[in-house]
C-alpha positions as CSV (number, residue, x, y, z in Angstrom):
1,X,0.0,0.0,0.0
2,X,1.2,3.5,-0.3
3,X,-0.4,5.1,2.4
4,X,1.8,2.5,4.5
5,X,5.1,2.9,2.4
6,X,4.4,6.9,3.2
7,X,4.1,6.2,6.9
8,X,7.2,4.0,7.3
9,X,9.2,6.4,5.0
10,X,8.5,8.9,7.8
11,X,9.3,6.7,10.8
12,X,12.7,5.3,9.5
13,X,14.0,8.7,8.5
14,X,17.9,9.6,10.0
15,X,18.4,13.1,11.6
16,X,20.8,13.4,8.8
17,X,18.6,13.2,5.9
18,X,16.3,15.5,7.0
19,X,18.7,17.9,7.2
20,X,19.3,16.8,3.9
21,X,16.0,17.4,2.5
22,X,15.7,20.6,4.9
23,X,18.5,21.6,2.9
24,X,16.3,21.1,-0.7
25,X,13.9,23.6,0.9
26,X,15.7,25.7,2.1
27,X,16.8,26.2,-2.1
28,X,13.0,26.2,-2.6
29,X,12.9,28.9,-0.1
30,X,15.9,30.5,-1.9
31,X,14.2,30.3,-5.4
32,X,10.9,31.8,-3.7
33,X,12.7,35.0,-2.6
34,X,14.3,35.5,-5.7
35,X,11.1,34.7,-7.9
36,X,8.7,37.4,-6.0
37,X,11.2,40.4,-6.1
38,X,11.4,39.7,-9.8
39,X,7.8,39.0,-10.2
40,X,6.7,41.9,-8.3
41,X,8.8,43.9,-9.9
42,X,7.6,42.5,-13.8
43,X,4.5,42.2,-13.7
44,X,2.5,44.7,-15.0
45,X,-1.1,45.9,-15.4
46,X,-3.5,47.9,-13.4
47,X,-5.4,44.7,-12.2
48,X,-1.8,43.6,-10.6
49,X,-0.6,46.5,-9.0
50,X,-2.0,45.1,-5.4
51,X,-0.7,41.5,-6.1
52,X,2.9,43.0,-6.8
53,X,2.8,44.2,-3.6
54,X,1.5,41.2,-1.7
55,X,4.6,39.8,-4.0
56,X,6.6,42.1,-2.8
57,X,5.3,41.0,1.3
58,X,5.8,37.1,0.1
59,X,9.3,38.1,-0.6
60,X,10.2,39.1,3.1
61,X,8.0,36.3,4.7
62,X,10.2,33.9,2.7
63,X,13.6,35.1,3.4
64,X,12.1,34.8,7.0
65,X,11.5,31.3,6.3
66,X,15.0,30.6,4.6
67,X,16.6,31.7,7.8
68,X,14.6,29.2,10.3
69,X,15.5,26.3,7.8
70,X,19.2,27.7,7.4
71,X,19.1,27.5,12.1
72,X,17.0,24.4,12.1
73,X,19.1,22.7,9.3
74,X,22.7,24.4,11.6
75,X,20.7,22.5,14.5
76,X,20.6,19.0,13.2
77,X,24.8,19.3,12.6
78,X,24.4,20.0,8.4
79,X,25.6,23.3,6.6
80,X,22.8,25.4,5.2
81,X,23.1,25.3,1.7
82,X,23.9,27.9,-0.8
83,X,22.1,27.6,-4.1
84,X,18.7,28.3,-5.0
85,X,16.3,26.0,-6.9
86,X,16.0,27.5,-10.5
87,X,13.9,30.1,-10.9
88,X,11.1,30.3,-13.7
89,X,10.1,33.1,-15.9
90,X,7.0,33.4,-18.4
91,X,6.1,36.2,-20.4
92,X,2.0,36.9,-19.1
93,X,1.6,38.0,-15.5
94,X,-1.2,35.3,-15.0
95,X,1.6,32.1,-16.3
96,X,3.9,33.8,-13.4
97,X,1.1,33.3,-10.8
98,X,0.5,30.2,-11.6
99,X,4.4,29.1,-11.5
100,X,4.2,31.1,-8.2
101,X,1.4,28.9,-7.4
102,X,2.8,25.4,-8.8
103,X,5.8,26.5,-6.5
104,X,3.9,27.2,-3.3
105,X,1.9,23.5,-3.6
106,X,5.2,22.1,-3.8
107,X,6.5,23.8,-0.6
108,X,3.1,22.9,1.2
109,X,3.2,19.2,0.2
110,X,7.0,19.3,1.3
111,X,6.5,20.9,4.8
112,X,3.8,18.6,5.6
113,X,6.2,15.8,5.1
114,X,8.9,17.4,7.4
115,X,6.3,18.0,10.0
116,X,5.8,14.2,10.0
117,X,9.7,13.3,9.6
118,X,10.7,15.9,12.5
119,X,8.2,14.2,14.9
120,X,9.1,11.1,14.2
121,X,12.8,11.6,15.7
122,X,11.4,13.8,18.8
123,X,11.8,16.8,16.9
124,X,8.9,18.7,18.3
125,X,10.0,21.9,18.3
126,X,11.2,21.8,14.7
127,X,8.2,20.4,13.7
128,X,6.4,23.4,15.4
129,X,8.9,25.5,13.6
130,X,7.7,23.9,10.3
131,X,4.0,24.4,10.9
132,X,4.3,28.4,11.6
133,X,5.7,28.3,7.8
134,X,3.4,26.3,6.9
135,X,1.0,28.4,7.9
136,X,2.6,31.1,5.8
137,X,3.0,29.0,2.8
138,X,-1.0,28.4,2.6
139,X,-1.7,31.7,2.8
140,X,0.4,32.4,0.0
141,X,-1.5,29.6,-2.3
142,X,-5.0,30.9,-0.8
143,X,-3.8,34.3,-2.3
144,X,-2.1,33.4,-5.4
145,X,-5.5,31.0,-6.5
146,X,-8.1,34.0,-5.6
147,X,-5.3,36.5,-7.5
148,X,-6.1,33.6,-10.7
149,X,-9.4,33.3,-9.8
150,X,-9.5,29.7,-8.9
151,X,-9.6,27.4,-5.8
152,X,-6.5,26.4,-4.1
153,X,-5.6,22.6,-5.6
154,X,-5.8,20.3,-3.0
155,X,-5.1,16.9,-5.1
156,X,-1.7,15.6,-4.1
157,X,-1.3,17.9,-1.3
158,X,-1.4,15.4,1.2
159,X,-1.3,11.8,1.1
160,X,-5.6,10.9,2.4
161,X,-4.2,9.1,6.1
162,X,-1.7,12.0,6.7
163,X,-3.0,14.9,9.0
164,X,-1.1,17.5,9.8
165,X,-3.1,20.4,11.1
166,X,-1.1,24.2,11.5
167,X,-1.6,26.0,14.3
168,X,-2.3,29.7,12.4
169,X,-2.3,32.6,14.4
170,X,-4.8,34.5,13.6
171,X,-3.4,37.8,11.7
């Protein structure tokens, strides 16, 4: 089954490779910072004049979140890396959105993960530390789907036996 080959993936993992994979989103994160100050700055047309500057806010919140991975991934003994994931550009402001978008279901699908793998060593508190991104990174698909006027995709997000429930504070 692969709702059990999930679940043991998660329970078997080594402090070392999730640093390892902390470290693959902490380029995500790297790619995410780069990819709104450019996208902010490209877009153009009156209807995106307030979504560059919500770009321009996603920016800041992920460099935010680059930092926590960068102490969390210097906590489990592993050098933060240095290199961000490639970073996409398309010619209509709506095909940016939605490789801002395609980008942020990737990060939540990821950080779910990690919140399982982290509490499976004892990792609470990194797991909490996960989760307040999380949180973040939702927001940022809620946004980015109502700024392409469609519902945030929730196939493939999480596998259908694995909960893992933020704690947002409310803003």
């Amino acid at each position: 089954m692969n709702d059990s080959k999930h679940a043991a993936k998660s329970e078997t993992i080594s402090r070392e490779r999730l640093a390892e994979l902390l470290n693959e989103d902490l380029a995500r994160e790297y790619q995410a910072v780069i990819s709104y100050v450019i996208y902010s700055q490209i877009i153009k047309g009156a209807q995106y004049m307030e979504i560059a500057k919500e770009l321009e806010t996603h920016a800041g919140e992920e460099l935010q979140h680059a930092l926590m991975l960068a102490k969390q991934i210097d906590y489990l003994g592993a050098t933060p890396c240095t290199a961000p994931k490639t970073v996409k550009l398309a010619e209509k402001p709506a095909e940016l959105l939605q490789l801002d978008l395609d980008n942020e279901n990737e990060t939540v699908r990821n950080y779910r993960e990690r919140v399982r793998q982290a509490e499976s060593l004892g990792e609470y508190a990194l797991a909490e530390a996960i989760r307040k991104i999380l949180c973040q990174e939702q927001e940022h698909q809620i946004e980015l789907a109502a700024a392409l006027n469609m519902d945030v995709p929730k196939e493939g997000l999480a596998s259908a036996t694995a909960a893992v429930a933020p704690v947002c504070a409310a803003k």
